[in-house]
Backbone as JSON Lines, residues from 0, in Angstrom:
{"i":0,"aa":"X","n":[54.13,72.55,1.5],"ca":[54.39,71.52,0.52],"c":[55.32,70.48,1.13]}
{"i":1,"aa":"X","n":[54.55,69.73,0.7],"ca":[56.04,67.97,0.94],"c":[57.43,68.09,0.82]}
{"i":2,"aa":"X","n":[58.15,67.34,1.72],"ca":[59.87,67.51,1.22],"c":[59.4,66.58,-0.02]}
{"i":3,"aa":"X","n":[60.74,66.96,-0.77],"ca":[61.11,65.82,-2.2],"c":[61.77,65.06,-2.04]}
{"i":4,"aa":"X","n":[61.75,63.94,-2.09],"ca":[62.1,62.48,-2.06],"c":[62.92,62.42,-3.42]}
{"i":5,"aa":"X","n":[64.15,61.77,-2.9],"ca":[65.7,61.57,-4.13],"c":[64.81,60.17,-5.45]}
{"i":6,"aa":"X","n":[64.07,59.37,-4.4],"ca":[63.95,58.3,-4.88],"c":[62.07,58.14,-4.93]}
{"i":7,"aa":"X","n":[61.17,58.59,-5.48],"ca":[59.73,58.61,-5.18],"c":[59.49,57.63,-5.21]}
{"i":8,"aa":"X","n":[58.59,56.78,-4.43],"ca":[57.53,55.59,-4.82],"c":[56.09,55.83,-4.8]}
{"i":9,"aa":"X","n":[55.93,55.51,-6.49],"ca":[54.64,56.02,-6.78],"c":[53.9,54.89,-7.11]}
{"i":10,"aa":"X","n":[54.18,53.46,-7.11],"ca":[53.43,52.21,-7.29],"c":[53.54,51.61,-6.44]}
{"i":11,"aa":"X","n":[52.13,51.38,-6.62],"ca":[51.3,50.57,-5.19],"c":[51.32,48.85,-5.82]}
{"i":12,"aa":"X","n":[51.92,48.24,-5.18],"ca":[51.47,46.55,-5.39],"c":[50.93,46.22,-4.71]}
{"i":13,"aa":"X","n":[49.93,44.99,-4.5],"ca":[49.08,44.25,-3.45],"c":[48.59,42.85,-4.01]}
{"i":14,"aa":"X","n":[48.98,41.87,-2.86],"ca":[49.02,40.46,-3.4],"c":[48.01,39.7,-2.48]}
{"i":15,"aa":"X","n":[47.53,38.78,-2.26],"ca":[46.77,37.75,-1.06],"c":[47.63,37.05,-1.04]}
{"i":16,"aa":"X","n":[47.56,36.5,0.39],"ca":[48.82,36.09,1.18],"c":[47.88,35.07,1.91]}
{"i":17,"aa":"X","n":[48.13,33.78,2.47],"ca":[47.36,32.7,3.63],"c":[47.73,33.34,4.87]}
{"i":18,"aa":"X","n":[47.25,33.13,5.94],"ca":[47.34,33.55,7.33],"c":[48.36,32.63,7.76]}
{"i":19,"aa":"X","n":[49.18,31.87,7.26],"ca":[50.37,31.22,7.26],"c":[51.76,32.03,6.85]}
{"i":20,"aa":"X","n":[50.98,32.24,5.62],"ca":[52.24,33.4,4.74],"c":[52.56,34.41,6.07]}
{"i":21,"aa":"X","n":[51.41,35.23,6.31],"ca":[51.61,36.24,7.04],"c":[51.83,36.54,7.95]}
{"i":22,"aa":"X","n":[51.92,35.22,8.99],"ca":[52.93,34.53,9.95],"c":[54.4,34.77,9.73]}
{"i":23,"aa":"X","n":[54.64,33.95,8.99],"ca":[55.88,33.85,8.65],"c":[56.34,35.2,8.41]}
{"i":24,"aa":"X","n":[56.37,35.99,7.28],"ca":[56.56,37.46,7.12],"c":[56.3,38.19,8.37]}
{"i":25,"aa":"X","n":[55.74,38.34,9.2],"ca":[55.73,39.12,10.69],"c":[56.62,38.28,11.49]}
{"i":26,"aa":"X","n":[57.4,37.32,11.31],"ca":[58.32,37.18,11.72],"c":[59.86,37.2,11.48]}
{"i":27,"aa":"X","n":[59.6,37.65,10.32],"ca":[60.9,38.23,8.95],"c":[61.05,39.51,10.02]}
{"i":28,"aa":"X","n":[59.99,39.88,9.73],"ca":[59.64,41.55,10.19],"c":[60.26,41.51,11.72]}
{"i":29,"aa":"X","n":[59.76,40.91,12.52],"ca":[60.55,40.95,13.79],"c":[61.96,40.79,13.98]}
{"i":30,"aa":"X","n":[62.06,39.75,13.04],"ca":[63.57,39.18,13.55],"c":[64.78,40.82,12.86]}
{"i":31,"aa":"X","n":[64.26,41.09,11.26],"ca":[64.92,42.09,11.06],"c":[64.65,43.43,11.18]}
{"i":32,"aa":"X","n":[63.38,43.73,11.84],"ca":[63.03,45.12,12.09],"c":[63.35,45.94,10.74]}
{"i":33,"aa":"X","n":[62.29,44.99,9.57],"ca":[62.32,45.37,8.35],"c":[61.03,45.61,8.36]}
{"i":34,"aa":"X","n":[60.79,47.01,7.71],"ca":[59.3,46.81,7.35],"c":[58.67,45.67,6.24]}
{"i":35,"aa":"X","n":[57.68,45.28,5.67],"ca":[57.05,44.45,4.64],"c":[57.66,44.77,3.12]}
{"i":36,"aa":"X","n":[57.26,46.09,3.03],"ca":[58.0,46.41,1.75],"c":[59.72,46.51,1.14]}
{"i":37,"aa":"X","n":[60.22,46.66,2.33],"ca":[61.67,46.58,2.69],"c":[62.16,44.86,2.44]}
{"i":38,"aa":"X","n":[61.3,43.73,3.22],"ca":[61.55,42.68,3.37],"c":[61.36,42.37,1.51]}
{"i":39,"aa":"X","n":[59.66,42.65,0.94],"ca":[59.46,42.71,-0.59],"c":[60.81,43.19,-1.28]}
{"i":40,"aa":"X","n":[61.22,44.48,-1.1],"ca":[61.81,44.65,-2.3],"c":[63.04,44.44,-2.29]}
{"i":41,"aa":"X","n":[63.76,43.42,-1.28],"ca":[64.64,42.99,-1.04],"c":[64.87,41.41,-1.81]}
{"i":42,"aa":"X","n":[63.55,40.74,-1.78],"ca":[63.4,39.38,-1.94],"c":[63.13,39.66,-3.21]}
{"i":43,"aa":"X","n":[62.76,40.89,-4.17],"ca":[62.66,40.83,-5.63],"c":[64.29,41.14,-5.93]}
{"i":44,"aa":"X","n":[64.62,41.9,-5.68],"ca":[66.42,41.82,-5.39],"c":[66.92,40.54,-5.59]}
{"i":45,"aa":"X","n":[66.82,39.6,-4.28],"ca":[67.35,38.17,-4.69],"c":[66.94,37.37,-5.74]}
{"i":46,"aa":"X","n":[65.75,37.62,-5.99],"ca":[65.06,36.65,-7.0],"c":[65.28,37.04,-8.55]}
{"i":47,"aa":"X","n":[65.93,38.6,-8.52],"ca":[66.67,38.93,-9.73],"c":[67.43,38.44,-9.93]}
{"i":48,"aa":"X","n":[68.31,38.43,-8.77],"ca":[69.91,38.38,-9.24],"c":[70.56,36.78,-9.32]}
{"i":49,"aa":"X","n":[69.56,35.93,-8.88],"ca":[69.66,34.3,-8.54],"c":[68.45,33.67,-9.62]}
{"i":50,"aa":"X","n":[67.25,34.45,-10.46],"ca":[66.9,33.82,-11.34],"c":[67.06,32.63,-12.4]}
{"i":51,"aa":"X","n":[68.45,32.7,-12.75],"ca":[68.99,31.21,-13.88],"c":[69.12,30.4,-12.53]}
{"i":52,"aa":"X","n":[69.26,30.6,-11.52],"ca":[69.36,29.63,-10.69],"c":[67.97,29.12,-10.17]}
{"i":53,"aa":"X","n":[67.16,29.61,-10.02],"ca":[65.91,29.32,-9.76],"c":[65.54,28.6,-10.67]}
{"i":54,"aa":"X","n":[65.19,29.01,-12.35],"ca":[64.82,28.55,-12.83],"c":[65.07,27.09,-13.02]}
{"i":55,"aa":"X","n":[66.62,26.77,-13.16],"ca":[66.94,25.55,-13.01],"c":[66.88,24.45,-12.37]}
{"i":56,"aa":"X","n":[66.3,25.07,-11.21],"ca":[66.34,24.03,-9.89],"c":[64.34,23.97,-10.21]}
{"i":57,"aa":"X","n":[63.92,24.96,-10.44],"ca":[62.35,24.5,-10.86],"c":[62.49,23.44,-12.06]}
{"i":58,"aa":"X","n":[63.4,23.42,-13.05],"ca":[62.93,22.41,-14.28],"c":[62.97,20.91,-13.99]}
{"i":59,"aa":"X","n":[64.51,21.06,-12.67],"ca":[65.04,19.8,-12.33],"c":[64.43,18.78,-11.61]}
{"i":60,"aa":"X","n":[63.19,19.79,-10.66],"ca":[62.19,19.03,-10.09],"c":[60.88,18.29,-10.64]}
């Protein structure tokens, strides 16, 4: 049987990305020797915690 994991991940996300996007992100990935999902659930992290700020700067434009 499997070790047990403190923290499970049991949801799968999957998005389409341009061959531009995915440029860029493989070079996230290089520069921080982050995996994809690491780099993801990092950038939902920021985009939590900086949201009223986002939003604002989207209305202002």
């Amino acid at each position: 049987m499997g070790r047990m994991r403190e923290n499970p991940r049991y949801n799968v996300i999957s998005m389409r990305i341009s061959d531009e996007e995915r440029e860029h992100l493989e070079g996230i990935m290089n520069q921080t020797e982050l995996s994809i999902s690491d780099i993801m659930r990092e950038a939902m992290g920021y985009f939590a915690a900086n949201y009223v700020q986002i939003e604002a700067q989207r209305k202002a434009a």
